[in-house]
C-alpha positions in Angstrom: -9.0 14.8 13.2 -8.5 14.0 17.1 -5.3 12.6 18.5 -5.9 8.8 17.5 -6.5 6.0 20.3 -6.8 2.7 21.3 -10.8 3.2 21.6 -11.2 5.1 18.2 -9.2 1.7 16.6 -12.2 -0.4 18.6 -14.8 1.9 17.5 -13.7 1.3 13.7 -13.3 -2.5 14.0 -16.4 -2.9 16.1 -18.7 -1.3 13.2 -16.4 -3.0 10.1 -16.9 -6.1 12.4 -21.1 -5.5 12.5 -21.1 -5.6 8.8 -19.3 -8.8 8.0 -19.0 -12.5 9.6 -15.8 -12.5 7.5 -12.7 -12.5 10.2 -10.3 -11.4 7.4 -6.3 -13.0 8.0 -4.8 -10.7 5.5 -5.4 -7.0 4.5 -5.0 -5.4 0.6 -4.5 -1.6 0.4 -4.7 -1.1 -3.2 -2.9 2.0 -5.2 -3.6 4.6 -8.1 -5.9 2.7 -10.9 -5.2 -1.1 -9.2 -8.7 -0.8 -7.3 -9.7 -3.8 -10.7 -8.2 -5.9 -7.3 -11.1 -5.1 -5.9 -12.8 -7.7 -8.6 -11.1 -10.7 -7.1 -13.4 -10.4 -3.9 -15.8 -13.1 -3.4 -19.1 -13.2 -0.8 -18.2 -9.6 -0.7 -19.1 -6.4 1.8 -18.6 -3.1 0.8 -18.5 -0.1 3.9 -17.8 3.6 2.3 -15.2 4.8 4.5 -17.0 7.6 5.8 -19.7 5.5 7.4 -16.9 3.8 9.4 -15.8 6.0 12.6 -12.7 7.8 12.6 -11.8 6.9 9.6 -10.7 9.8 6.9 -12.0 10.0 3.2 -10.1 9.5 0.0 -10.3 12.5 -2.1 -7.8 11.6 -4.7 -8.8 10.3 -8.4 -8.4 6.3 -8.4 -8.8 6.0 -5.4 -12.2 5.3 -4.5 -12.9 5.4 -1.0 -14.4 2.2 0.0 -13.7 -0.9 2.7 -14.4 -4.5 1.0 -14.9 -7.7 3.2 -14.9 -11.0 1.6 -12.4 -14.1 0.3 -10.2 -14.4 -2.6 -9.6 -18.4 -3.6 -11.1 -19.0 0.3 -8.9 -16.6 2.2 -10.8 -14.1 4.3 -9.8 -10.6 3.5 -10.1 -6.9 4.0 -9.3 -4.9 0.8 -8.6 -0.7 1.1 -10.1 0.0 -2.5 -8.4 4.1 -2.4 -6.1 5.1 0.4 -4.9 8.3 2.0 -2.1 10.7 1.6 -0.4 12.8 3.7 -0.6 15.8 0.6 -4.9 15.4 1.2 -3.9 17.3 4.6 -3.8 14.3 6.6 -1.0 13.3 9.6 0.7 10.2 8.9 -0.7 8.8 11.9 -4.0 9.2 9.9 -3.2 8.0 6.5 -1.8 4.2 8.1 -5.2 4.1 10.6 -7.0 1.7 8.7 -3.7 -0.4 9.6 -4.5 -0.6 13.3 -8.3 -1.0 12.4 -6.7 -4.5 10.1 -4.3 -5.8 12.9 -8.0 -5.2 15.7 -10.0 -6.9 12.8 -7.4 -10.2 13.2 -4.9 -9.6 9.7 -1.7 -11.2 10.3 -0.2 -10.4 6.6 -0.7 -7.3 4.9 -0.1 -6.6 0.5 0.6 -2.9 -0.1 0.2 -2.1 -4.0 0.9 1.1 -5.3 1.9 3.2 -8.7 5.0 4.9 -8.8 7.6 6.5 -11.3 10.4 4.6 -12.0 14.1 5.5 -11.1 15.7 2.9 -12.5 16.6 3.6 -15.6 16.5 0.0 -16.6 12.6 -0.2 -15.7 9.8 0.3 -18.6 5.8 1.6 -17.4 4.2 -1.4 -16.9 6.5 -3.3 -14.4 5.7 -4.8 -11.8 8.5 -4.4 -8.9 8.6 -6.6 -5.5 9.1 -3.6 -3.2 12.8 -5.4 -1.0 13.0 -1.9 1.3 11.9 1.9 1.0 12.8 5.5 2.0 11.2 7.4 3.9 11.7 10.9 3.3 8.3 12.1 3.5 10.0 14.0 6.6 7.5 13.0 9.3 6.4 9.4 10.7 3.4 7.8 12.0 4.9 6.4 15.4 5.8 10.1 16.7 4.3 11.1 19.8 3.3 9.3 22.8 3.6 5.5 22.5 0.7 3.0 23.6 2.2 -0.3 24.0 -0.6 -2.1 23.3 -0.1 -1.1 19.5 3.6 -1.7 19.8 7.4 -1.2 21.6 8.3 2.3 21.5 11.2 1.5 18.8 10.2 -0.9 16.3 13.0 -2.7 13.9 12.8 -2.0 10.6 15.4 -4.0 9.3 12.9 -6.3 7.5 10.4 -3.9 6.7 9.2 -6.0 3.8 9.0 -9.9 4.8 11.7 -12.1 3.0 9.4 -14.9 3.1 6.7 -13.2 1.5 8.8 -12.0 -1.1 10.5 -15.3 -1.9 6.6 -16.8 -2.3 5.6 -13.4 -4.7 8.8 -14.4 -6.4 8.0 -17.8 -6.9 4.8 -17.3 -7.8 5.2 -14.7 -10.7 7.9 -17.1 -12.1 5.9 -20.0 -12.1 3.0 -17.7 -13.7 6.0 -17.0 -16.6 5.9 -13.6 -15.8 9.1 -11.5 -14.1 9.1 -9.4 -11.3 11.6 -6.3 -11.0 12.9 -6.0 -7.5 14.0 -2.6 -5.8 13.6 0.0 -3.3 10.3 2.1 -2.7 11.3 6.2 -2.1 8.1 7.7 -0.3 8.0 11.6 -0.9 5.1 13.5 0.6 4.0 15.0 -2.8 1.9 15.6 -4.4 3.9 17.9 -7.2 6.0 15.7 -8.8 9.7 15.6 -8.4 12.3 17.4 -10.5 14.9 15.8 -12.5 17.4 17.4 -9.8 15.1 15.0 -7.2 15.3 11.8 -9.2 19.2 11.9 -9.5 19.3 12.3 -6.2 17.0 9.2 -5.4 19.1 7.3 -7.8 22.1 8.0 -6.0 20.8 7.3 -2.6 19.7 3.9 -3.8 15.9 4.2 -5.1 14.5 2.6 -7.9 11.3 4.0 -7.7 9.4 6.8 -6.1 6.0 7.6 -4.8 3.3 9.8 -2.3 2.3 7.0 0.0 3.3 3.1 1.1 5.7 4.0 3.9 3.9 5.3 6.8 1.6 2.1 6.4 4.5 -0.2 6.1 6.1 1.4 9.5 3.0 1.0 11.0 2.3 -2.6 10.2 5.6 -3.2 11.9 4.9 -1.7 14.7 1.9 -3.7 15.1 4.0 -7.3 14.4 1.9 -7.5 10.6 4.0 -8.8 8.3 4.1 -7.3 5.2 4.6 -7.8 1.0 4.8 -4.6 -1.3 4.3 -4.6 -5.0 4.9 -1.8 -6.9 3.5 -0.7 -10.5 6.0 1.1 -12.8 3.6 3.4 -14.2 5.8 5.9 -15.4 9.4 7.4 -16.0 10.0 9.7 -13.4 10.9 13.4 -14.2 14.1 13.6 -16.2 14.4 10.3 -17.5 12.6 10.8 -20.8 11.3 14.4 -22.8 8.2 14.4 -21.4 6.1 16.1 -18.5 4.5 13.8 -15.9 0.6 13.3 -15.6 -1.9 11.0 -13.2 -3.7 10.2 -16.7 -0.5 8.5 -17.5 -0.5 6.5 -14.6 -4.1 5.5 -14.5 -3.6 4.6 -18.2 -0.9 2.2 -17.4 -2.3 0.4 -14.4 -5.5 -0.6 -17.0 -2.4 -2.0 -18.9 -0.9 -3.8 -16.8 -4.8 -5.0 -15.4 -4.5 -8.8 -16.0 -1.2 -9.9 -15.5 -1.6 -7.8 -11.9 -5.2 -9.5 -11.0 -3.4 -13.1 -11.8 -0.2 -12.5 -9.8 -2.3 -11.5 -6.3 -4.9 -13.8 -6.9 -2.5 -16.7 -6.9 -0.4 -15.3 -4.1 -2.9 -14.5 -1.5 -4.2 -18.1 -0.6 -0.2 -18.2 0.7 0.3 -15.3 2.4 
């Protein structure tokens, strides 16, 4: 794919825009088996990614490569049902595109869900964990290069990657729905093998309580581009080392289908306050 641009970011919000009246205020990239979210659009528009210009293709299982348009409880949104991973062979630049097409389409708030393995050794598959910071050690970032300034300053502050208000509402809102949400940090690996038992120790030691092959390069660049953002993360599964078992994807599509309802609840309630 070409160095991205301002022009290829018009180009992809001018065609979404063709499709759709809907001038969506917040934007839903959905993870590994949580595309059911996708069910909570109303008046919707679907676009298969590769009709949209510039824009890569999903080639991963759960995740099934489509751009939805529409409202949830009468909030316009734009809903990423399948996302893109820097182990398909894309740049990180690539993989958080669809982030600059959301901030050129008009989203001020963006919900990043995701499946991950859980480090914390107090987590159990099927939690669902309010994502307070992450870890990037995917060893790469999205912002390298040449900076336009029309996306964003050159060195954008991290230090509230994921938005305290947001949080406190997600909080607020699980507990009124009498369901608990875990709290911890994201660790984004590029993948896509999965880690070794060596790999989670380390993670635990450096402060993660869960890991995963995607969310951070579209969280840095949501920052850039002044969206404010809310991560949720699905415990899916241990990670490696953590209980006498090898690690598969049917595991973690199995889980999210668990965890189905009292996910579709929690974001339906929170995005008419986001």
């Amino acid at each position: 794919m070409e160095q991205l641009n301002s022009q290829m970011i018009q180009d992809a919000a001018a065609y979404i825009s063709s499709k759709s009246s809907i001038l969506p205020e917040v934007g839903l990239i959905l993870g590994s088996g949580l595309g059911v979210l996708a069910e909570l659009i109303e008046e919707g528009v679907s676009i298969p990614y590769e009709d949209i210009p510039h824009f890569p293709v999903s080639t991963v299982e759960g995740h099934e490569g489509e751009l939805l348009l529409g409202t949830i409880k009468g909030r316009p949104v734009v809903m990423m049902k399948g996302r893109f991973h820097m182990y398909e062979g894309y740049g990180p630049e690539v993989t958080a595109f669809p982030v600059r097409v959301m901030k050129e389409l008009g989203v001020k708030s963006l919900l990043v869900t995701n499946a991950a393995g859980g480090v914390n050794k107090e987590f159990e598959p099927g939690d669902l964990m309010l994502i307070t910071d992450h870890l990037n050690l995917t060893g790469t970032n999205p912002l390298i290069g040449r900076n336009d300034a029309a996306l964003g300053v050159r060195f954008p502050d991290m230090s509230e990657a994921y938005s305290q208000r947001l949080r406190k509402i997600a909080k607020n809102t699980a507990k009124s729905r009498g369901s608990k949400l875990k709290k911890g940090v994201y660790a984004g690996l590029l993948g896509p093998s999965y880690e070794t038992p060596a790999e989670i120790v380390m993670l635990r030691t450096l402060g993660a309580d869960a890991v995963g092959m995607s969310t951070v390069s579209e969280v840095i660049v949501a920052r850039h581009a002044g969206i404010e953002v809310l991560g949720i993360t699905c415990i899916t599964n241990m990670a490696s080392g953590i209980l006498d078992q090898p690690l598969s994807h049917n595991e973690v599509m199995e889980t999210a289908e668990r965890v189905r309802e009292k996910f579709l609840g929690l974001v339906v309630d929170l995005i008419p306050q986001m």
